[in-house]
N, C-alpha and C positions, 0 to 999 in steps of 0.2 A: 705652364702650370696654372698661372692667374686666369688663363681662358676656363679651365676646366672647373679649379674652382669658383671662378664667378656662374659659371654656366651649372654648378649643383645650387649654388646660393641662388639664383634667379629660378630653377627649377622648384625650388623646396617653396620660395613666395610664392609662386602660382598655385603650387598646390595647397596650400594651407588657404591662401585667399579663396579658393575655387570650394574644397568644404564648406569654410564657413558662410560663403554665399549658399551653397544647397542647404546649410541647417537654417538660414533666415529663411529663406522662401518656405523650407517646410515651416519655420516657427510663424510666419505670417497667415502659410493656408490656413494654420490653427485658429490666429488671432481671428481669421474673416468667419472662419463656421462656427467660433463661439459669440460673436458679435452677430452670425445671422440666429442664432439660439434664443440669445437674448432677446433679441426683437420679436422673435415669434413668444417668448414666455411673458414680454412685454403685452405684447398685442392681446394674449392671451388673460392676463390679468386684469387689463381693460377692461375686454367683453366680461367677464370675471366680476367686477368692480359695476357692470352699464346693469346685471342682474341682480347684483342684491341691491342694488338704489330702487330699481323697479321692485324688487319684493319684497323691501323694507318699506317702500309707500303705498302697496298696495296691505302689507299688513297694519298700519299707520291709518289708511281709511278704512279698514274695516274695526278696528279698536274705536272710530270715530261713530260707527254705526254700531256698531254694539253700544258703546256708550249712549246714544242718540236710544236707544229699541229700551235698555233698561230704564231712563230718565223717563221717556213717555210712560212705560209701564209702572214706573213709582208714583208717578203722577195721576194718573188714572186711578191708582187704589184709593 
């Protein structure tokens, strides 16, 4: 009788062990494709970030030239 029921107690750990190992690895493949997500909306915001520094100083020098074209032209008058 203690074989059999040691033998359901040992059956029922493996299988509960054996789930909850398959819900980690699914919950892990999760964690890895919202970590590679991230890094690509990372990378994304970068490049994101490298264009309006570029089109904030290319609007920055031409505010400098405009300024520059009206000063000559008040000056001139």
């Amino acid at each position: 009788m203690g074989v059999i029921v040691g033998s359901i107690i040992s059956w029922w750990i493996y299988n509960r062990q054996k789930r909850t190992s398959e819900q980690q690895d699914i919950i892990l493949a999760r964690i890895e494709k919202l970590e590679e997500n991230h890094s690509e909306i990372l990378k994304k915001l970068a490049d994101f970030d490298d264009k309006h520094e570029s089109s904030f100083d290319a609007i920055q020098e031409l505010d400098k030239k405009i300024d520059a074209l009206l000063k000559r032209d008040n000056d001139s008058k």
